[in-house]
KEFI-154562 format. One record per atom (N, C-alpha, C): residue number from 0; atom name; x, y, z. Coordinates in steps of 0.05 Angstrom, whole numbers, plus 32768, in hexadecimal, padded with zeros to 4 digits. Layout:
residues N
<atom seq="NUM" atom="CA" east="X" north="Y" up="Z"/>
...
//
This chain:
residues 137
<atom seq="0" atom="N" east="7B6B" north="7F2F" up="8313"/>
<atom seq="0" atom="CA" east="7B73" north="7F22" up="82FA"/>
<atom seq="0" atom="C" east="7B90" north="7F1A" up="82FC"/>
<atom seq="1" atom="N" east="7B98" north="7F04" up="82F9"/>
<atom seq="1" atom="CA" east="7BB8" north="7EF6" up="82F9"/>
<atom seq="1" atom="C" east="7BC1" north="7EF2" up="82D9"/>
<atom seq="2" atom="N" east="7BDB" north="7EF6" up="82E2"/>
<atom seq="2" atom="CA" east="7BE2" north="7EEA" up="82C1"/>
<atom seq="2" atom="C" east="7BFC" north="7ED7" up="82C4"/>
<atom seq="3" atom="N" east="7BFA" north="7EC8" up="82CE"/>
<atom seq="3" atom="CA" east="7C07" north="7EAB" up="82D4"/>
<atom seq="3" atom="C" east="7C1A" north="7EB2" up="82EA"/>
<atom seq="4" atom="N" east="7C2B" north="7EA4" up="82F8"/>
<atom seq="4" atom="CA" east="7C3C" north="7EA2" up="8308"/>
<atom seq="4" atom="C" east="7C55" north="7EB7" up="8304"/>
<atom seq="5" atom="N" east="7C5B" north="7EB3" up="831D"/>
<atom seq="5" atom="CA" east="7C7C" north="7ECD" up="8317"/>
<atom seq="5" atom="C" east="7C91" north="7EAE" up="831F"/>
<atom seq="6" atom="N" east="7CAF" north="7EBA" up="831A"/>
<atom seq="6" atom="CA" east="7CBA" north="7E9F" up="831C"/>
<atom seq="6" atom="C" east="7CC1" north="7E97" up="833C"/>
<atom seq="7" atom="N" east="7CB6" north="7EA5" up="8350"/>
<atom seq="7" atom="CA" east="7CB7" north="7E99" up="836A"/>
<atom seq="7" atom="C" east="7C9B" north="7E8D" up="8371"/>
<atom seq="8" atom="N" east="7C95" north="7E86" up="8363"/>
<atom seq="8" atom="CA" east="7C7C" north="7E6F" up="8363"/>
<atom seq="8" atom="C" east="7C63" north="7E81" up="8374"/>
<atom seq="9" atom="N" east="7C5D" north="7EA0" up="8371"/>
<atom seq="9" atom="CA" east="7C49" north="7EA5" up="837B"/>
<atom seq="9" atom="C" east="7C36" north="7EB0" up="8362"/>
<atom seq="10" atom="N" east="7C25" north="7EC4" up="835F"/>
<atom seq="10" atom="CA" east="7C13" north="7ED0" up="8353"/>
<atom seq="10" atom="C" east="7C2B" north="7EE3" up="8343"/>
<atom seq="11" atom="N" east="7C1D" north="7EEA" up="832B"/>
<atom seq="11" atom="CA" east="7C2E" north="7F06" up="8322"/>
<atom seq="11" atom="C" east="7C1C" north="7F1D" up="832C"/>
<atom seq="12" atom="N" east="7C2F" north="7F37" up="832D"/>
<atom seq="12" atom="CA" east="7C18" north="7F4D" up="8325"/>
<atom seq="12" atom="C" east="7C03" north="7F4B" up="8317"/>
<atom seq="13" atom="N" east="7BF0" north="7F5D" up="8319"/>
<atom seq="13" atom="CA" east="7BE1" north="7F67" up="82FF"/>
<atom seq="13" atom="C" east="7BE7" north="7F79" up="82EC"/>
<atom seq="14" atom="N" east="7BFC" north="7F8B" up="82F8"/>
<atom seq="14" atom="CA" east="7C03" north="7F9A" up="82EB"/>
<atom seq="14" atom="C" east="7C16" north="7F96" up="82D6"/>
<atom seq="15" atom="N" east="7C1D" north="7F79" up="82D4"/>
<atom seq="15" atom="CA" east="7C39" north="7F71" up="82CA"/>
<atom seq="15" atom="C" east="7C3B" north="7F7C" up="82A8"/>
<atom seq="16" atom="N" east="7C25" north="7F7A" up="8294"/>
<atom seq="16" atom="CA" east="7C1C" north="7F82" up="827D"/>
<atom seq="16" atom="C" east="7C2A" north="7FA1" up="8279"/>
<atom seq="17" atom="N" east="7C25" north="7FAE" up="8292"/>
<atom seq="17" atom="CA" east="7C2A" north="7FCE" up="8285"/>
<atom seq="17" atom="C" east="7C46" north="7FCC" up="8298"/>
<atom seq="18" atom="N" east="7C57" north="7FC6" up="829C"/>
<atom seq="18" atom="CA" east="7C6B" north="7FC1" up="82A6"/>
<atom seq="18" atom="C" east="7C7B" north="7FBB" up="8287"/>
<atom seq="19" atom="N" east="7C76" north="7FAA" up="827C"/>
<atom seq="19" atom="CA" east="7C84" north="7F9C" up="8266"/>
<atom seq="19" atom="C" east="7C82" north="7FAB" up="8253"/>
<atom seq="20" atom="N" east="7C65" north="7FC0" up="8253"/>
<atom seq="20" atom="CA" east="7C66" north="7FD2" up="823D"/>
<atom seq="20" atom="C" east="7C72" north="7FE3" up="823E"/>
<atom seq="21" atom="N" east="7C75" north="7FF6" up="8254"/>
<atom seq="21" atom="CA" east="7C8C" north="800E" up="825C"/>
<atom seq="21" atom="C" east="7CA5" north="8003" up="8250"/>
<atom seq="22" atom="N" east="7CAD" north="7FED" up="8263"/>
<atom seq="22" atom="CA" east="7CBF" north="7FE4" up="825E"/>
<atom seq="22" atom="C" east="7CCC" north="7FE4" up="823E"/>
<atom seq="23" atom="N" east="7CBA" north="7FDA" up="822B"/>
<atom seq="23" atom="CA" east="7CB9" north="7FDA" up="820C"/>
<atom seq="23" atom="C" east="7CB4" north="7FF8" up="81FD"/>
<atom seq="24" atom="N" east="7CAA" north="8004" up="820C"/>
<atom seq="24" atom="CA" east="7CA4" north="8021" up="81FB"/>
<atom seq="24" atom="C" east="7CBA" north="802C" up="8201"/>
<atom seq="25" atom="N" east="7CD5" north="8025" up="8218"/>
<atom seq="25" atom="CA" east="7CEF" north="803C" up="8217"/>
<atom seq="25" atom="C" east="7CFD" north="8032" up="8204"/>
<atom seq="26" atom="N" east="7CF5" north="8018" up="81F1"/>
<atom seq="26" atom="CA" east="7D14" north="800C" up="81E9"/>
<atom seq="26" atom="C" east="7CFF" north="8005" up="81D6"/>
<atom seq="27" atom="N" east="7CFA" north="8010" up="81C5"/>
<atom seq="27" atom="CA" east="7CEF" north="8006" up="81AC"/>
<atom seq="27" atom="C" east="7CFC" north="8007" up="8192"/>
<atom seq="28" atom="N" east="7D0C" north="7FF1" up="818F"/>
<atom seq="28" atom="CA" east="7D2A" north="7FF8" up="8179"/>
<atom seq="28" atom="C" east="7D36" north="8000" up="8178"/>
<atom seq="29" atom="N" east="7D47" north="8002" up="8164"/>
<atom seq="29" atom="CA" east="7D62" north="801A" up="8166"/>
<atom seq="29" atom="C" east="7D5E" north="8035" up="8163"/>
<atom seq="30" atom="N" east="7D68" north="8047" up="8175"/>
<atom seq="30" atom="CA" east="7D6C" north="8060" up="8173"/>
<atom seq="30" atom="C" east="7D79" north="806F" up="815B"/>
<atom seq="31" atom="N" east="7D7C" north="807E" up="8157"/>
<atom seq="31" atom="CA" east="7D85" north="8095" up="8142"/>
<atom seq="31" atom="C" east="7DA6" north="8091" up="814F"/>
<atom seq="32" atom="N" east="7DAA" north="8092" up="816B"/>
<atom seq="32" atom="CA" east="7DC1" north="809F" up="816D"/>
<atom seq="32" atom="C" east="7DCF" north="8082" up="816C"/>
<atom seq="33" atom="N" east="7DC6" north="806F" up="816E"/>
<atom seq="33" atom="CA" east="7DD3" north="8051" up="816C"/>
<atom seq="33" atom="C" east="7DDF" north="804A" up="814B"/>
<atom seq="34" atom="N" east="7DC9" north="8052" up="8138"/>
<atom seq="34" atom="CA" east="7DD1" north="8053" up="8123"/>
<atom seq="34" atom="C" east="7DE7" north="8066" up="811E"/>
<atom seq="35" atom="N" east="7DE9" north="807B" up="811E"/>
<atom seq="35" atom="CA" east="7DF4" north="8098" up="8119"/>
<atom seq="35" atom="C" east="7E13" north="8088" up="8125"/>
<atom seq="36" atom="N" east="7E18" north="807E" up="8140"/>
<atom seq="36" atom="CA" east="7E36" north="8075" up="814C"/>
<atom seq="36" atom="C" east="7E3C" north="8062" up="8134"/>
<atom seq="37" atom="N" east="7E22" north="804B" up="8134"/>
<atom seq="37" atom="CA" east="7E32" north="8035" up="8119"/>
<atom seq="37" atom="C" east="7E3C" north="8046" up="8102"/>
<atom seq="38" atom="N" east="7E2A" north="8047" up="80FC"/>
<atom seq="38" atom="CA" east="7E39" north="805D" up="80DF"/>
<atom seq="38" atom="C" east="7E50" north="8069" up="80E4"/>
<atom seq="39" atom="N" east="7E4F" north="8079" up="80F4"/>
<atom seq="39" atom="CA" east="7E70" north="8086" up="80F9"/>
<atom seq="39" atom="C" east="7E80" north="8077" up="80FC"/>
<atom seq="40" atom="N" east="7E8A" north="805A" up="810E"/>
<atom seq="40" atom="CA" east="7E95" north="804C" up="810E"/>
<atom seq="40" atom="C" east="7E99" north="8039" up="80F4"/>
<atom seq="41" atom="N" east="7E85" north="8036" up="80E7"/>
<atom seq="41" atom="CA" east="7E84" north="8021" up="80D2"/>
<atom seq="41" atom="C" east="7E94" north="8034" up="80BA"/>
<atom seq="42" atom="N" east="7E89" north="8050" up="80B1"/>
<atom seq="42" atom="CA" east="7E99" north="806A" up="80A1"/>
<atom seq="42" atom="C" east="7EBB" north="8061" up="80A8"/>
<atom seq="43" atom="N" east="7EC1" north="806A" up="80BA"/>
<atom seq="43" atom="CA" east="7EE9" north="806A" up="80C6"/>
<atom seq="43" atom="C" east="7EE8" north="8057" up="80BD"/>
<atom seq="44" atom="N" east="7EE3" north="803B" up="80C2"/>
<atom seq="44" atom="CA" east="7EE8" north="8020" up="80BA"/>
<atom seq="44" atom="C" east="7EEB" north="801D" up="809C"/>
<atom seq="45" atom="N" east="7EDE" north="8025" up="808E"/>
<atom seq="45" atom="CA" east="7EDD" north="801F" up="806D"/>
<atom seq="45" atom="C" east="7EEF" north="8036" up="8066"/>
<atom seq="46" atom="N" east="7EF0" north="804A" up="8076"/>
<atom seq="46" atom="CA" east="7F08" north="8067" up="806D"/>
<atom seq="46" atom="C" east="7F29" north="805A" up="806F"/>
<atom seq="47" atom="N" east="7F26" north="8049" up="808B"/>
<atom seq="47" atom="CA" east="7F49" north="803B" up="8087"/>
<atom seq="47" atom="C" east="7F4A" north="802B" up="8080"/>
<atom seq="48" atom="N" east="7F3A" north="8023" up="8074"/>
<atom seq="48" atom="CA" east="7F3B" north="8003" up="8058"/>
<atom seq="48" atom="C" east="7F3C" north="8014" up="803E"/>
<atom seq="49" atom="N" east="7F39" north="802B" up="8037"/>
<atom seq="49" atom="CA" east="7F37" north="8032" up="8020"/>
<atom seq="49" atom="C" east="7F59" north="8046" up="801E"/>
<atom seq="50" atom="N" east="7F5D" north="804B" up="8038"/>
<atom seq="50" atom="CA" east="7F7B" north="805A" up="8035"/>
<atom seq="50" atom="C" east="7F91" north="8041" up="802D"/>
<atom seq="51" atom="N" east="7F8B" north="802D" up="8049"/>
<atom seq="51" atom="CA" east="7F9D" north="8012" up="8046"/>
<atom seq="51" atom="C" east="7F9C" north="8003" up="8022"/>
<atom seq="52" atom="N" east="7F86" north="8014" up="801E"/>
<atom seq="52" atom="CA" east="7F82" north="7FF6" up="7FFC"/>
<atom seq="52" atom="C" east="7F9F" north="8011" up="7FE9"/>
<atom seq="53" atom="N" east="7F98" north="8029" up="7FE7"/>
<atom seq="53" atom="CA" east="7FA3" north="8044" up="7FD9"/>
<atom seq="53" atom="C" east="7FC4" north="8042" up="7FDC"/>
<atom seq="54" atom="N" east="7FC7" north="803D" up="7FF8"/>
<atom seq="54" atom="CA" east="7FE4" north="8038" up="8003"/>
<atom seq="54" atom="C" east="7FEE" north="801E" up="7FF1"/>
<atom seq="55" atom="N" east="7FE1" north="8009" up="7FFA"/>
<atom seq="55" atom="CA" east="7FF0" north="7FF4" up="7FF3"/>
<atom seq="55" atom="C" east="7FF0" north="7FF1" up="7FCA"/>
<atom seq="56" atom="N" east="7FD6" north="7FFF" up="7FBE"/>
<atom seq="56" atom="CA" east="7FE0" north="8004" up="7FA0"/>
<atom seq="56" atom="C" east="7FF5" north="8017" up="7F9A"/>
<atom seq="57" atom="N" east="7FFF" north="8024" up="7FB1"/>
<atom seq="57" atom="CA" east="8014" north="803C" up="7FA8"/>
<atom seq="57" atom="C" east="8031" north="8028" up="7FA5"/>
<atom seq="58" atom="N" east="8030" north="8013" up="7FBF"/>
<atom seq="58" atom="CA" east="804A" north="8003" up="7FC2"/>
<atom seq="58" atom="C" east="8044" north="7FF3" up="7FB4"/>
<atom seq="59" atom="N" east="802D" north="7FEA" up="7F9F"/>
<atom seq="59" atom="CA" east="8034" north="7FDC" up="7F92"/>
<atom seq="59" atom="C" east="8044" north="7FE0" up="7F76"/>
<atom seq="60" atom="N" east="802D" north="8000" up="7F70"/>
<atom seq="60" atom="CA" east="803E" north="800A" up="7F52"/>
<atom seq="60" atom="C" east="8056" north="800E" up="7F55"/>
<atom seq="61" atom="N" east="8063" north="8015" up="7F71"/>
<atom seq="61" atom="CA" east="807C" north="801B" up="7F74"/>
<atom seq="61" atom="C" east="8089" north="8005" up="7F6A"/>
<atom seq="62" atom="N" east="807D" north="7FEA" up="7F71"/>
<atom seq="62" atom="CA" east="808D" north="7FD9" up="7F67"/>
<atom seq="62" atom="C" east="8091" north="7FC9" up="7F50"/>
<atom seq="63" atom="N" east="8083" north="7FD5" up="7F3D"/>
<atom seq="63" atom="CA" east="8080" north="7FC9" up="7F29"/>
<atom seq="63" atom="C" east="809B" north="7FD7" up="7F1C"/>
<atom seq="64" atom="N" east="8096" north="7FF6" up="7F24"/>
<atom seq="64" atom="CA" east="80A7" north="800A" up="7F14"/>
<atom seq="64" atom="C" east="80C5" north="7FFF" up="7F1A"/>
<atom seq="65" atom="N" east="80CC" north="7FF8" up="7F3B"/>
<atom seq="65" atom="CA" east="80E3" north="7FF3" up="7F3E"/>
<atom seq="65" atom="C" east="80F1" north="7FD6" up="7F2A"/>
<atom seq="66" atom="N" east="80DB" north="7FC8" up="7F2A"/>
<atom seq="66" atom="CA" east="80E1" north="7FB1" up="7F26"/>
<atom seq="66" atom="C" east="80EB" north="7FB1" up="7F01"/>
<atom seq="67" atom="N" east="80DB" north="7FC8" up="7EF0"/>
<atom seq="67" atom="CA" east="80E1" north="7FCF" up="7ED8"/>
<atom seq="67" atom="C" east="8100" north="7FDD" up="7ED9"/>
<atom seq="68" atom="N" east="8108" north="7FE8" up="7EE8"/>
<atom seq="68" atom="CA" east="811B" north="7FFA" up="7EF3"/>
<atom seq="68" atom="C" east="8136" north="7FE8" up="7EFA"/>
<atom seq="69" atom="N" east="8134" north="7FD6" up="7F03"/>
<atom seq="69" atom="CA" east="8146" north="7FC1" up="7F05"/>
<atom seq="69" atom="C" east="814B" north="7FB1" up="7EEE"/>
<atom seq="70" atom="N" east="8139" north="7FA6" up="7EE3"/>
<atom seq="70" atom="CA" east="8138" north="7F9F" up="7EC4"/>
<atom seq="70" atom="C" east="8146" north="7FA6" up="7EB0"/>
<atom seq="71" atom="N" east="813C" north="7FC1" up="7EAB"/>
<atom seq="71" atom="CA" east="8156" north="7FDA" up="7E97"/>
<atom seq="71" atom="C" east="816B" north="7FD8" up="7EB0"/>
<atom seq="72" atom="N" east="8170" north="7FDD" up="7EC4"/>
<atom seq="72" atom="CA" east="818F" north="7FD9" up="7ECA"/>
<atom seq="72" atom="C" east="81A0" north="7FC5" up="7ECB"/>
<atom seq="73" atom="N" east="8190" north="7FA6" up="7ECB"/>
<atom seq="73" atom="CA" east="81A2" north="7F99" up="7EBD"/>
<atom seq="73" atom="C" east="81A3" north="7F98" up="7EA2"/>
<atom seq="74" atom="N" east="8197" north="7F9C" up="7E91"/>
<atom seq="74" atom="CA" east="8195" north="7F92" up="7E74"/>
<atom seq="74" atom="C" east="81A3" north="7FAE" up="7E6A"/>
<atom seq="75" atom="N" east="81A9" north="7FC3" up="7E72"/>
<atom seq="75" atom="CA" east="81C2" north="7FD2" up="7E6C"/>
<atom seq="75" atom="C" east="81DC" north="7FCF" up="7E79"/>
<atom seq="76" atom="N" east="81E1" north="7FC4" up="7E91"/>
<atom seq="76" atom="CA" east="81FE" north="7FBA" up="7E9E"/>
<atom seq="76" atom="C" east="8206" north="7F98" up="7E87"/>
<atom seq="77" atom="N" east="81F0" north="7F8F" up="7E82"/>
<atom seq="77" atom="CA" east="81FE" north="7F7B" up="7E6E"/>
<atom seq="77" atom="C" east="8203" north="7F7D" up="7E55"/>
<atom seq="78" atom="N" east="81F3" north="7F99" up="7E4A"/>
<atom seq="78" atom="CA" east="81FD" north="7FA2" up="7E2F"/>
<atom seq="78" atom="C" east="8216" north="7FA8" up="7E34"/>
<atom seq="79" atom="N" east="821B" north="7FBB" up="7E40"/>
<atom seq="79" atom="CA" east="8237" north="7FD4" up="7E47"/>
<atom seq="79" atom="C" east="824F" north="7FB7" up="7E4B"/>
<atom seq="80" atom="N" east="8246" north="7F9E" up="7E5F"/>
<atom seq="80" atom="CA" east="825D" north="7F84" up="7E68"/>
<atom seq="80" atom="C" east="825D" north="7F84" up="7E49"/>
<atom seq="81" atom="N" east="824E" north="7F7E" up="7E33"/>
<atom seq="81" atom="CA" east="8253" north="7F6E" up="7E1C"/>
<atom seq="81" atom="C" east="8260" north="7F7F" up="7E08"/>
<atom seq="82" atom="N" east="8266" north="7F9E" up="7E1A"/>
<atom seq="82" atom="CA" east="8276" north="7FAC" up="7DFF"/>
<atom seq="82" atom="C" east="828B" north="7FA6" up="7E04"/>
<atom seq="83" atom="N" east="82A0" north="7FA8" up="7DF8"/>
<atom seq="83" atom="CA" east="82C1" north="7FB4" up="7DF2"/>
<atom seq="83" atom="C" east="82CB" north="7FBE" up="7E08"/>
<atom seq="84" atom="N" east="82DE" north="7FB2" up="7E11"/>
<atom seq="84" atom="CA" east="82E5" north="7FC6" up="7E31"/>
<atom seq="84" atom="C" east="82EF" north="7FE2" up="7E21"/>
<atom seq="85" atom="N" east="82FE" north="7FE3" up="7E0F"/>
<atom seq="85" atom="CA" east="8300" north="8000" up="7E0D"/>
<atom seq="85" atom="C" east="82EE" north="8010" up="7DFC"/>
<atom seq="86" atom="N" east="82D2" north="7FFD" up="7DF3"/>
<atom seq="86" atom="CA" east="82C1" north="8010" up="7DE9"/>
<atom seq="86" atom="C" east="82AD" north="8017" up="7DFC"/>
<atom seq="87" atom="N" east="82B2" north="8013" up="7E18"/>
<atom seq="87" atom="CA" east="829F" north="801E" up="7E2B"/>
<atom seq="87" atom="C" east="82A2" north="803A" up="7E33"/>
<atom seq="88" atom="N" east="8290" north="8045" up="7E27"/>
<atom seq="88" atom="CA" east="828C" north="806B" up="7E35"/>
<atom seq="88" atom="C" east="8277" north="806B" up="7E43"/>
<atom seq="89" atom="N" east="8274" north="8087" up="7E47"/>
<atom seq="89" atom="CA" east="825F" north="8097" up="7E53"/>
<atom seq="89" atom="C" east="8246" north="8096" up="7E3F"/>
<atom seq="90" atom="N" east="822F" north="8090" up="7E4F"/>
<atom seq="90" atom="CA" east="8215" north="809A" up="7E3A"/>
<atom seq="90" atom="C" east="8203" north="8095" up="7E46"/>
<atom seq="91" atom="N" east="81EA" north="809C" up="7E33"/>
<atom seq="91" atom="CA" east="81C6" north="809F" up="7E47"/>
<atom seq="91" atom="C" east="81BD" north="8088" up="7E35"/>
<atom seq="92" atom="N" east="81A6" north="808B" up="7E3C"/>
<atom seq="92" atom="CA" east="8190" north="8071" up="7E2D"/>
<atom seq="92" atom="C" east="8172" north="8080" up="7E40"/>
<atom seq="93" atom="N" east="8161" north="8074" up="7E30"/>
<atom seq="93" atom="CA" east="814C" north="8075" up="7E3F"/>
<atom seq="93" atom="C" east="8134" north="805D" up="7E38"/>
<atom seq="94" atom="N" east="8132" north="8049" up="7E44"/>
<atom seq="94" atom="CA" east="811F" north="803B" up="7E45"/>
<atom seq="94" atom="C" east="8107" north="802C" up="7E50"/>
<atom seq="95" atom="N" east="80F5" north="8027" up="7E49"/>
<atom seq="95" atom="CA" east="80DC" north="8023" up="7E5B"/>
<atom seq="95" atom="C" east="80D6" north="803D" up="7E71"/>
<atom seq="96" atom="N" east="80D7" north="8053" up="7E6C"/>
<atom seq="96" atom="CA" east="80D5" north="806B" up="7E75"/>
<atom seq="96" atom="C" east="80E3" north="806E" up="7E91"/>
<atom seq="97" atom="N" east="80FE" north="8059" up="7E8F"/>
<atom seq="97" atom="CA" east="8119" north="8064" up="7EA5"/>
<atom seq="97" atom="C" east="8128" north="8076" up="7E91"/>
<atom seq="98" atom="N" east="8130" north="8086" up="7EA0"/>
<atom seq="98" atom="CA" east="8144" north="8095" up="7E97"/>
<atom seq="98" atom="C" east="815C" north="808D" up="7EA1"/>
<atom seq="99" atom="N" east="8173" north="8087" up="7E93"/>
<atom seq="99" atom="CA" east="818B" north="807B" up="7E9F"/>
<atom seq="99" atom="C" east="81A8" north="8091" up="7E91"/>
<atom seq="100" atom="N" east="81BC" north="808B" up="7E9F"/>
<atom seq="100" atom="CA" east="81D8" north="809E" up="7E98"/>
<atom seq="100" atom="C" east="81E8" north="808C" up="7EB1"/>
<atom seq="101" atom="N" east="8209" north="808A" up="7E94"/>
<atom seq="101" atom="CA" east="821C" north="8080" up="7EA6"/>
<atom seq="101" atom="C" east="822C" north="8088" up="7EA1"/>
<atom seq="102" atom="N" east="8244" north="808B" up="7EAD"/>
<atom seq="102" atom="CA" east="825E" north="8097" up="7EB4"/>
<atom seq="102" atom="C" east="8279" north="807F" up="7EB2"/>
<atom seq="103" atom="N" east="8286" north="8086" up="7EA5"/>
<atom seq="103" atom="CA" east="829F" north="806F" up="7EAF"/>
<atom seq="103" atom="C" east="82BC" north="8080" up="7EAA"/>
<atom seq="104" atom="N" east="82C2" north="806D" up="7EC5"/>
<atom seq="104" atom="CA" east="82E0" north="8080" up="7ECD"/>
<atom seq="104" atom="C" east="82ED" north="8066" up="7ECD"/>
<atom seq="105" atom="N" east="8304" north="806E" up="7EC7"/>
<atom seq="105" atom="CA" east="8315" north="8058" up="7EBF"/>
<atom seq="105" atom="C" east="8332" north="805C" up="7ED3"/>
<atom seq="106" atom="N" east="833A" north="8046" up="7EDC"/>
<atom seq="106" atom="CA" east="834C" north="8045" up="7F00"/>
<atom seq="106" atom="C" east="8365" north="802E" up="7EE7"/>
<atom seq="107" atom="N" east="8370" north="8030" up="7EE3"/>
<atom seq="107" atom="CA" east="8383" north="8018" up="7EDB"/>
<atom seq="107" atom="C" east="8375" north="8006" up="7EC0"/>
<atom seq="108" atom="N" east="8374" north="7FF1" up="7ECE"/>
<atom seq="108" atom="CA" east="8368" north="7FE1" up="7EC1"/>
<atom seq="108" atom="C" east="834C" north="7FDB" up="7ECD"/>
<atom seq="109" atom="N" east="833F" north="7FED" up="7ED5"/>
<atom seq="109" atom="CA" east="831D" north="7FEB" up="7EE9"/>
<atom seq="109" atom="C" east="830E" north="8004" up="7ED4"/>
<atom seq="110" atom="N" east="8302" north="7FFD" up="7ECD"/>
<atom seq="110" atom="CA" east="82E5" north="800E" up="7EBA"/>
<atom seq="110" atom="C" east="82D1" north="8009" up="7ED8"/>
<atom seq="111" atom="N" east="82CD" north="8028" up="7EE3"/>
<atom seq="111" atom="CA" east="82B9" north="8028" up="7EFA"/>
<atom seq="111" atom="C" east="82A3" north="8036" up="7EE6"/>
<atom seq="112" atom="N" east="828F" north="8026" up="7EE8"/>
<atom seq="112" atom="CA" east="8276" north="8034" up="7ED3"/>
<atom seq="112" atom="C" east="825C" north="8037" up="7EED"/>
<atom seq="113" atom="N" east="8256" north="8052" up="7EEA"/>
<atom seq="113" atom="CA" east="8243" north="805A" up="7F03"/>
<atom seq="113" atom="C" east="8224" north="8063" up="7EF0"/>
<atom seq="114" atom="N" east="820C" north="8050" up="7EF6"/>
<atom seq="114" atom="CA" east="81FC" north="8058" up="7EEA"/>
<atom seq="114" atom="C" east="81F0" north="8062" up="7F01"/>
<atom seq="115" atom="N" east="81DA" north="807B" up="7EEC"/>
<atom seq="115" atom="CA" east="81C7" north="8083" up="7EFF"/>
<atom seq="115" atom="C" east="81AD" north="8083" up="7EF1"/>
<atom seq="116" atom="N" east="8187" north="807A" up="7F01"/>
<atom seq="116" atom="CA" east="817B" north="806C" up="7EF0"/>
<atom seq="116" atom="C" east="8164" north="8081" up="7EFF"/>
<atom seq="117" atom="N" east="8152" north="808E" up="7EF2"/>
<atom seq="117" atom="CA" east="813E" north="80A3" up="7EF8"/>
<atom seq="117" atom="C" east="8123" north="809A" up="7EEB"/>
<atom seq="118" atom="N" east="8117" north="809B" up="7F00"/>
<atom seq="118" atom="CA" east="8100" north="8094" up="7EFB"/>
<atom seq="118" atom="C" east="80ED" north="80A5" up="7F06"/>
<atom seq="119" atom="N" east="80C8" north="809E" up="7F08"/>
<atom seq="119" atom="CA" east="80BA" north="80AE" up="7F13"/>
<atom seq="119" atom="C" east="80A1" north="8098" up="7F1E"/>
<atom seq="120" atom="N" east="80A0" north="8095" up="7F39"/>
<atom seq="120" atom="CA" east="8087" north="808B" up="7F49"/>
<atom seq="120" atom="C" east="8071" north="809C" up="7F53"/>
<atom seq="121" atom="N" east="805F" north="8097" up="7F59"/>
<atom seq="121" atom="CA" east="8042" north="80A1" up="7F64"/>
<atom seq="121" atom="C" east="804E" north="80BF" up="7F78"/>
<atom seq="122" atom="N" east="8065" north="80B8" up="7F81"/>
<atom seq="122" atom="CA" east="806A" north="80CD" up="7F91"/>
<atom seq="122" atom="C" east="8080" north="80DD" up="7F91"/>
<atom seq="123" atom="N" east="8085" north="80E1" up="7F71"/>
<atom seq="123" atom="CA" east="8099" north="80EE" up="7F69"/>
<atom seq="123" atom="C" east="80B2" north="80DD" up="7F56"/>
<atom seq="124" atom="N" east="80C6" north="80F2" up="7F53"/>
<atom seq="124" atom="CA" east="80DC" north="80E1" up="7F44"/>
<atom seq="124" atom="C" east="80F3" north="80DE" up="7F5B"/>
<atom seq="125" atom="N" east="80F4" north="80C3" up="7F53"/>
<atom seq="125" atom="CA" east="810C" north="80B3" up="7F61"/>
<atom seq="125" atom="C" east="812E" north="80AD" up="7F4A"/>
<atom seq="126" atom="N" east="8140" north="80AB" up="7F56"/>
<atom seq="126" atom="CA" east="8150" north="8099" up="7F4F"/>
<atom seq="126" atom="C" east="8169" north="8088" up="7F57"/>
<atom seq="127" atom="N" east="8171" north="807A" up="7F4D"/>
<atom seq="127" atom="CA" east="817E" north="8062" up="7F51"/>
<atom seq="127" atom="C" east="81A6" north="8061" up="7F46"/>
<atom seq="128" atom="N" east="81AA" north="8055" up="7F58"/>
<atom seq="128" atom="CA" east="81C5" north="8056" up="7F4E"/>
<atom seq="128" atom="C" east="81D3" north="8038" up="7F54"/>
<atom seq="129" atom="N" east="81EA" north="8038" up="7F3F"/>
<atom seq="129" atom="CA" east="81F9" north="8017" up="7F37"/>
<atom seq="129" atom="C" east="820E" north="8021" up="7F35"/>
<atom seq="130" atom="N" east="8226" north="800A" up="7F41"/>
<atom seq="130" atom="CA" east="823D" north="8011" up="7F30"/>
<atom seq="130" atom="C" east="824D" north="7FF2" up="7F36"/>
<atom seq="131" atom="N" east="8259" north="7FF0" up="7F1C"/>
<atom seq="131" atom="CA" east="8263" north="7FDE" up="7F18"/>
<atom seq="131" atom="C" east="827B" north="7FE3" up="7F0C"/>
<atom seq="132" atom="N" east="828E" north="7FCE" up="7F10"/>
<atom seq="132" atom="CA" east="82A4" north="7FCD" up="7F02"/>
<atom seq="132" atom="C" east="82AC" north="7FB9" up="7EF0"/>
<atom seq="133" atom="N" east="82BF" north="7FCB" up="7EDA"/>
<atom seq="133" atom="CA" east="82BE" north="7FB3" up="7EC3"/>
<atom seq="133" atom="C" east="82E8" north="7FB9" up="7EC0"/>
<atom seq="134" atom="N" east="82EB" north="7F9B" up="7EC2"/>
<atom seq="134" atom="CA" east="8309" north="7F98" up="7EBB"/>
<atom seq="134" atom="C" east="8314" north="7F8F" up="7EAC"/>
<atom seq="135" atom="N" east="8329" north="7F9D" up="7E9A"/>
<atom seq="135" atom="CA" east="8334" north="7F9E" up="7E81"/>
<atom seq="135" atom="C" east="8342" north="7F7C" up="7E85"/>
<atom seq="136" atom="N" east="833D" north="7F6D" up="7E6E"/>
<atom seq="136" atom="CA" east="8340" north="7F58" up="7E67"/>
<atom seq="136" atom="C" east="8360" north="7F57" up="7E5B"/>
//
């Protein structure tokens, strides 16, 4: 019994049928352990996309906060410019949940006013420091 040609132009086996079946019964789809590697690889993969997404929301609130943080530090260095050079003292404030305190030492005619601006990010409390000088007119 033949079952068509082989590709050097002679007869095939007969046996060619259970050849192709062996052949097909070792490899009959995916394995358990083929799946089991994807998964583990595919798991890590979605694990450092979900740290990388956590990270980059941490630097972002960070920056919202800083960016509020800079805000109150100018809009109190231009209050303090618009007082009285000699009604500028020492004092706190607290707004938009910075906590701020300044200092002024006075050199001649130089008002050195040193703020310091406390706040709190995802990874604790931070703070910030300014100093400017204001000269007697």
């Amino acid at each position: 019994m033949s079952y068509g040609t082989s590709p050097n132009g002679g007869e095939a086996s007969s046996d060619c049928p259970a050849v192709i079946r062996n052949l097909l019964g070792r490899q009959a789809g995916v394995g358990i352990t083929e799946v089991l590697i994807a998964l583990v690889i595919f798991s890590t993969a979605i694990l450092g996309i979900v740290g990388t997404a956590a990270h980059v929301g941490g630097i972002v609130n960070a920056s919202h906060v800083r960016l509020a943080v800079g805000t109150v530090a100018r809009a109190q260095v231009e209050a303090l410019m618009a007082t009285p050079y000699d009604s500028i003292a020492d004092g706190t404030a607290v707004d938009r949940g910075v906590q701020m305190g300044w200092t002024v030492t006075e050199t001649g005619t130089v008002k050195d006013i040193l703020f310091v601006y406390h706040y709190d990010l995802v990874n604790g409390a931070h703070h910030d420091t300014l100093n400017v000088a204001c000269l007697k007119p």
